[in-house]
Structure formats: structure tokens, C-alpha cells
N, C-alpha and C positions, 0 to 999 in steps of 0.2 A: 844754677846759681844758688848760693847757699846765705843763710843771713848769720849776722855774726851779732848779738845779744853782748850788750853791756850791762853795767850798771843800773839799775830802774831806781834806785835812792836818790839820784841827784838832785839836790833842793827839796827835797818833800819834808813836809811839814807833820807833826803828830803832839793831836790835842786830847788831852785825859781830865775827865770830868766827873767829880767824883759827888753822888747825888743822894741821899738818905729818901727810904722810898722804892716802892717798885712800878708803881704809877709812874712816879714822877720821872723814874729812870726811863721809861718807856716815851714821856713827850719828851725828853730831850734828846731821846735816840731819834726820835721823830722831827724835831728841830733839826739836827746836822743831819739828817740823813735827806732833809727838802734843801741842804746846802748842794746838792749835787746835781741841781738845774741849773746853778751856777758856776758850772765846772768848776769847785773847789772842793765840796767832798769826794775822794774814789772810793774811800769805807767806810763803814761806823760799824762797830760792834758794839758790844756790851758783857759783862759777865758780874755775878753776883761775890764780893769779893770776903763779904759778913751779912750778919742777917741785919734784910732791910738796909744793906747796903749796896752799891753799886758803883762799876768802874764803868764808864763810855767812851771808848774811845774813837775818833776819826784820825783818816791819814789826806793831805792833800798836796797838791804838788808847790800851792805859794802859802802865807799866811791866811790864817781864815782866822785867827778869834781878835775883834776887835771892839770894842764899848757893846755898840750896838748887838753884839751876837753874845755878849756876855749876858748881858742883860733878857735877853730873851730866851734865851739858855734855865735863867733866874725863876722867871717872870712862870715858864712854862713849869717848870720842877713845883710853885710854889698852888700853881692852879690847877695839882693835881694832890693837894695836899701833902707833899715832899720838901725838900730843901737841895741846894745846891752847892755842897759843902766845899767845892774849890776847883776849877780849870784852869787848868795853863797850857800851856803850849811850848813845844819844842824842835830843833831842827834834829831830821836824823841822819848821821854819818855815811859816806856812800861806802857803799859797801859790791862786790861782785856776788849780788845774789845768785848767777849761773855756777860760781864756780863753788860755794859752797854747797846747793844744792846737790852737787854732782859730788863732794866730798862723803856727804850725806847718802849715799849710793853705791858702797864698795860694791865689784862682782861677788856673785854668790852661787853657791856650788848647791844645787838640789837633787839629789838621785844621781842620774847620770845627763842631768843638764847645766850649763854655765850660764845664769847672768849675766848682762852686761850693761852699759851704757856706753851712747856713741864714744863719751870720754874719752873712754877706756883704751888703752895704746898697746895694753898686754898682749898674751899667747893663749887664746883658748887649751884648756890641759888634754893630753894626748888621749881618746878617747872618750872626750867630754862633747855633748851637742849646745854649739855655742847658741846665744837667744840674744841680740845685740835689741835692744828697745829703752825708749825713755819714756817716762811717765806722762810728764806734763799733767792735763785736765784731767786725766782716766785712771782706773785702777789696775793694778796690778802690775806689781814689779818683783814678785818673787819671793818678798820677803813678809809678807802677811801668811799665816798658817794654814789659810783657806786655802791658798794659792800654792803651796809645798804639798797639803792633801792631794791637790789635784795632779799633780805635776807627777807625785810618786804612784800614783792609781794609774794613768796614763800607761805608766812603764808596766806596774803588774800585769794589765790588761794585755798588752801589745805581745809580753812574754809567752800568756797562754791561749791567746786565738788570734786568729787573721780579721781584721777588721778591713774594711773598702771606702767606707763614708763615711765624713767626722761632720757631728755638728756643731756650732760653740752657739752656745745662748748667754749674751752680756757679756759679748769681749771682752771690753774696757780696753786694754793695751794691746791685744790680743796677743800675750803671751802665751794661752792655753792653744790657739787658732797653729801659731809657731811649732811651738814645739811638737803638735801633732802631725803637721806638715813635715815638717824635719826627720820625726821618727819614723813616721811610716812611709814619705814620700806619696801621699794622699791628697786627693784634693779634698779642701776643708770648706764649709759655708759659715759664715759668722754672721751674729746680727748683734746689735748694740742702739736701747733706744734712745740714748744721748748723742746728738749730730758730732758735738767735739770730740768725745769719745771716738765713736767711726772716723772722724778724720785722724787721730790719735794712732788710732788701729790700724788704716791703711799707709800713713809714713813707715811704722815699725815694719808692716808687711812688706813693704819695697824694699824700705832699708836692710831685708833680712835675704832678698832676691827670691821671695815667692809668691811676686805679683799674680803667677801667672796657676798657682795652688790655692793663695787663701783667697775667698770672696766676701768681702763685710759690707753686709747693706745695714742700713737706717731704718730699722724697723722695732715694734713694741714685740718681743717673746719670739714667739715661730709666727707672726703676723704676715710676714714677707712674700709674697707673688714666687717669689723662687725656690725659696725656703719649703714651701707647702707641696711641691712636687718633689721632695726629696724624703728619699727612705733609709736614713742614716742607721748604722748598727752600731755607732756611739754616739751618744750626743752628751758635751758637758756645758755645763752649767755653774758658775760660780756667782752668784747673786746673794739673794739673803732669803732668811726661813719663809717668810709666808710668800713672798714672789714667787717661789721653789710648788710650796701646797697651791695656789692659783695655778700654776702652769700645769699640775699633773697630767689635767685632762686633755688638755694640746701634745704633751710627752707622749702619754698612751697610743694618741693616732700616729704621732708621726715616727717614734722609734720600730725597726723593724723586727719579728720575729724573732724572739733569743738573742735582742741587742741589750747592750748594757749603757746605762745613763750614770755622770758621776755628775751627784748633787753636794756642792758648799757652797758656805758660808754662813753655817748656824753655829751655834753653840750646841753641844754635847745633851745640853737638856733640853736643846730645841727641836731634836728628834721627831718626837713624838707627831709633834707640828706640821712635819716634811711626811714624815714615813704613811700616816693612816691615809691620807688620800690617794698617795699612789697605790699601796695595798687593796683599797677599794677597788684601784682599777686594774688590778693583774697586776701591778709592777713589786718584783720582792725584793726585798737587800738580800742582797749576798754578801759584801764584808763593808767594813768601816776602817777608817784612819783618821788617829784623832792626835792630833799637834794643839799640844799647851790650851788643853780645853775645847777647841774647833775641829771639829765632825765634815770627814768628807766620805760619802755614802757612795756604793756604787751598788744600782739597783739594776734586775734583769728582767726584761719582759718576755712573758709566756714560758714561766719558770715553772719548772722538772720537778721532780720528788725528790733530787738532791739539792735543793736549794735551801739554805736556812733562811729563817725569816727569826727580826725581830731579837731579842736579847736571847738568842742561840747562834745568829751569826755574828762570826769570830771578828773578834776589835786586834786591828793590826798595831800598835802602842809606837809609835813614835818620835824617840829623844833629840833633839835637835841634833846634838854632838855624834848621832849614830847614822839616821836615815840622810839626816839633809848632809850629811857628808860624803853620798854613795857606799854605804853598807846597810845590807838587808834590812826591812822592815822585821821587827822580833815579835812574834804572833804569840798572844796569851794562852799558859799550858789550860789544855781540857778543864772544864769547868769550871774554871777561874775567873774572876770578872774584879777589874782593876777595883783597890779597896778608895772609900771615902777618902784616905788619908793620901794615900795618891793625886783622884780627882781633884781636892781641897786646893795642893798644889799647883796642880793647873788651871783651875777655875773652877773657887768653890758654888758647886751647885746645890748642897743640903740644904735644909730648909735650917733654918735658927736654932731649932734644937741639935742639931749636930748629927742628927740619926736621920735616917730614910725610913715611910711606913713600912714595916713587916722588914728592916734590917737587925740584924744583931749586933750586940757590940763586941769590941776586942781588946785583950787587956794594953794595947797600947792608946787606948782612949779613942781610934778611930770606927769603921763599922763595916763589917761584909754584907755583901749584897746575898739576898737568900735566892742559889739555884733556880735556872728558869725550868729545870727537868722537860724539856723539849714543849712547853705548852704557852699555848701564846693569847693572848686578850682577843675574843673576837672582831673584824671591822666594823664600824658603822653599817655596811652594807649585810652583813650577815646577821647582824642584832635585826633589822627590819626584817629580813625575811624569817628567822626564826619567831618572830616574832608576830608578822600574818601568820604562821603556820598554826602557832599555839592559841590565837585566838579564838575566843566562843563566839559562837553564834547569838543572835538576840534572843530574849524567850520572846516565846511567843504565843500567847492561851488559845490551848484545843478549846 
């Protein structure tokens, strides 16, 4: 039995309150937002709209601002040393918020996969693997850059080795969970520590007919009873930078021998962030894919003498209009390292001066990265031990 969603505008009310102050903007946010023991606030926000000024607004299903809530609105802004420079209130039109939400969602084409939403009434394209999911509470629909990294890393992977056991760490929609299922006909384990999420994650999984491949439990990281007896030889991972450096040390035990991990959801300068603790623990990068500034890493555990590490392995570049269309990812020629004026465009990462330490400039006003000539910054872990080693001894008088 299926549920059929209308309209959720019907009658709802929206009050905007416009308050001089950042205190003061805070007790009135704090006023309507004790409106909702009254079942009449469902929201309140706020945003800063000029300096020391402030918009708050609430939405509710009948009227709420009358004398008395103005007044107290007033009252509160003025006893935090602010002002309360004008409320009103409004009805707002009904509207089908499903159906433009789902407008808001064309299908989308990534590598050799097809987005979709249940919407959708089309034709999956003749050698395309369709991914039918909707968003709802959870992330990931395809269309964030993390999420295209990952999805084209997938395919590289799948091209040049046999993989057995996939793991997904932070489903969200579990589209990554999907389309690994689909590619390689594997069973997958997923975990996701948001309850809505996991149930987000297991409609898509049915609605996609691989109840019986993907597993998504409710669990924080690799925390999971089930999860922990698995020795997966991928495990991906789309989350964000420092969740990514916390998890390393759980990554380490649980990926298997010469398994590869694909880590996003950073930024391109947030590297550094992700990469040193796994490094610590054995884990190396072997290449990157980086969409409109976001960095999606695929690292190897208990890696070889052909393994590049660090700003020697190869940055696969790209262009929306090339990769996410199904043509080849276009790997940067030898010793080349995409310029400033490049990255700028995708998400400028320099510092204010325009130049990186020890970069050079170019006469088109941007700046080259200087050659990493195969030599890499030692880890944390290596700095310690070179550094007992080099230590003296105490003196000590004969």
C-alpha cells in the first residue's frame, strides 16, 4: 500500500520579524521557537540579513502573532538590549511541494550509471545501470561532486580488479551501496548513523530489488556487530574530512590485504587532513578524482613499491560535460599538476596572496605548483621514530 503526499501549504501561516541586534535576535528566536508547545510553531529560523541586523522567521499551520505575542516578541528584543523593528505575518499559497521537489531532480547520467527518481516514467539508456532512489532526509542523489567522485572511482576500480565484498560507510540514500550491488552483483554491507537515513536507505534498496544484496544497519562508522566480522576489499566512504581522519584506524583493521578504500567528501585542500593518518597506518593513495574543487581519494592497503603516494599520485581531472557524461576520465600529462588558475575556478584554495609557499608565477598572472620530484613530507609516525633514534643521551658526570 502505497501513500499518495499532497500539498503540506494548506493554511500555513509565515511570520517575519525583523530585529536590530544579535542578542536580541536570539530571544525572539527563542520566544516563537517556546511557541511550539503550543502546537503553533513547526519552524523558526533566523539569518543575519545586514550588520546587527536580523530576519526570524516562523511557519505555522493557523495564525500565531497576535497583541500579546507581539508584544512579547518587543518586550524580549528590548531586554537584550535590541529592538524590534517590524513583524507581520502572512498566509502562504498552496503549493505541490512533491511535485516541484521532483522537478528539482531531473535523471542524471554519471559514468556508466543513470539516476533517477521513482517520478521518473522514462527509459533507462541502452547500456546505462539505472539507480531509481529518492532523497528525502538523506544524502545523496547524485548530483553533489562527492558523490560523481565516487560513483566514477567505483567504475575504475571494478575495470582493473575483482573485488568480492563492498563496504559502504554513511550510506545516506545508499546510492553508493546500489550501484555497487548492480555493478558487480556483490553483496554489500552498509551502515548509516542516522535512523532516517537507514530507513531512507532501505526503501531505495527494495525499491531498487536488492533486498536480498544490500544490508544497511544503524550503526556510528564500522561500530556494527556485523559489520566487524567482515573483511571487505572495498570499503567506500562518502562523509566529510575529519570523520574520514577519525575513522582511519577502524579502516586499517577492517579493510583486507591490497583492498582499496574510496574516501569523499572534502575539499581538494582538505587532503592533507584525510591522507596523514591513514599514511600512518599503511594506507597509501593511489589516485584522486576531483569534480569542481571535491577530492575523491582511493587509498590501498599494504601497498607495493608501485604505489604513488601523495602529490606524485596521478589527479584524474574531471569536467562535468566529459566524465559525468560516460567519457573517460583525462589523466594529467607527467609532471604536470593542475595550475592555480585552474583550481581558482573550481574552488579557490590559495591563500590571499594569490601564490602558494614555494610556487612560481606565470605570465598569465596565475602560478605553478613546483615539481614534487618523487619526494614526499615525512608522517607523523616517522618524524617520532627518527626522532628517538637521533636522540641523546643524558650527560652524566664520571
Amino acid at each position: 500500500m502505497g501513500l499518495s503526499l499532497r500539498p503540506v501549504s494548506l493554511g500555513m501561516r509565515h511570520l517575519v520579524a525583523r530585529v536590530r541586534g544579535a542578542a536580541a535576535a536570539n530571544a525572539v528566536f527563542a520566544a516563537l521557537d517556546d511557541c511550539a508547545g503550543d502546537d503553533r510553531a513547526r519552524a523558526v529560523s533566523a539569518f543575519e540579513t545586514a550588520p546587527e541586523e536580523w530576519r526570524v522567521e516562523a511557519y505555522a499551520k493557523s495564525s500565531m502573532l497576535t497583541p500579546d505575542l507581539s508584544a512579547r516578541l518587543a518586550l524580549a528584543a528590548a531586554a537584550y538590549g535590541g529592538e524590534l523593528a517590524e513583524v507581520a505575518e502572512q498566509g502562504l499559497p498552496e503549493r505541490d511541494w512533491l511535485a516541484e521537489n521532483q522537478l528539482a531532480f531531473p535523471p542524471l547520467r554519471v559514468g556508466g550509471f543513470f539516476v533517477y527518481g521513482s517520478h521518473y516514467r522514462g527509459e533507462v539508456p541502452a547500456g546505462a545501470i539505472g539507480i531509481a532512489l529518492d532523497a528525502a532526509t538523506a544524502f545523496g542523489t547524485g548530483e553533489h561532486p562527492s558523490t560523481q567522485g565516487c560513483l566514477l572511482a567505483l567504475q575504475l576500480l571494478v575495470r582493473r580488479r575483482r573485488i568480492a565484498a563492498v563496504l559502504d560507510i554513511g550510506a545516506g540514500t545508499a546510492i553508493l551501496s546500489i550501484a555497487a550491488a548492480k555493478l558487480l552483483r556483490r553483496r554489500v554491507w552498509a551502515s548509516d548513523i542516522d535512523p532516517g537515513s537507514v530507513a531512507v536507505a532501505r526503501r531505495n534498496v527494495a525499491g531498487n530489488g536488492l533486498a536480498g544484496l544490500v544490508q544497511v544497519a544503524c550503526a556510528p562508522g564500522y561500530r556494527d556487530r556485523g559489520l566487524r566480522r567482515r573483511r571487505p576489499d572495498l570499503v567506500l566512504s562518502n562523509i566529510l574530512a575529519r570523520p574520514l581522519a577519525l575513522l582511519a584506524v577502524d579502516l586499517a583493521r577492517t579493510l583486507a590485504p591490497g583492498g582499496r578504500a574510496v574516501l569523499s567528501g572534502l575539499l581538494r585542500r582538505q587532503e592533507p587532513i584525510v591522507l596523514a593518518p591513514h599514511r600512518a597506518l599503511g594506507l597509501a593513495l593511489e589516485r584522486r578524482i576531483v569534480i569542481d574543487g571535491w577530492s575523491s581519494l582511493i587509498v590501498r592497503a599494504g601497498a607495493g613499491s608501485n604505489t604513488k603516494m601523495g602529490a606524485a599520485a596521478p589527479i584524474y581531472r574531471s569536467a562535468r560535460r566529459s566524465a559525468l557524461a560516460g567519457q573517460p576520465l583525462r589523466r594529467l600529462a607527467a609532471g604536470r599538476s593542475p595550475g592555480c588558475g585552474e583550481m581558482q575556478k573550481r574552488a579557490p584554495i590559495a591563500p590571499p596572496s594569490g601564490r602558494l609557499p614555494g610556487s612560481r608565477g606565470s605570465p598569465s598572472g596565475g602560478c605553478r605548483y613546483r615539481p614534487a620530484r618523487g619526494r614526499q613530507a615525512p608522517s607523523a609516525l616517522h618524524r617520532h621514530v627518527a626522532g628517538a633514534a637521533n636522540r641523546q643521551r643524558p650527560f652524566r658526570p664520571r
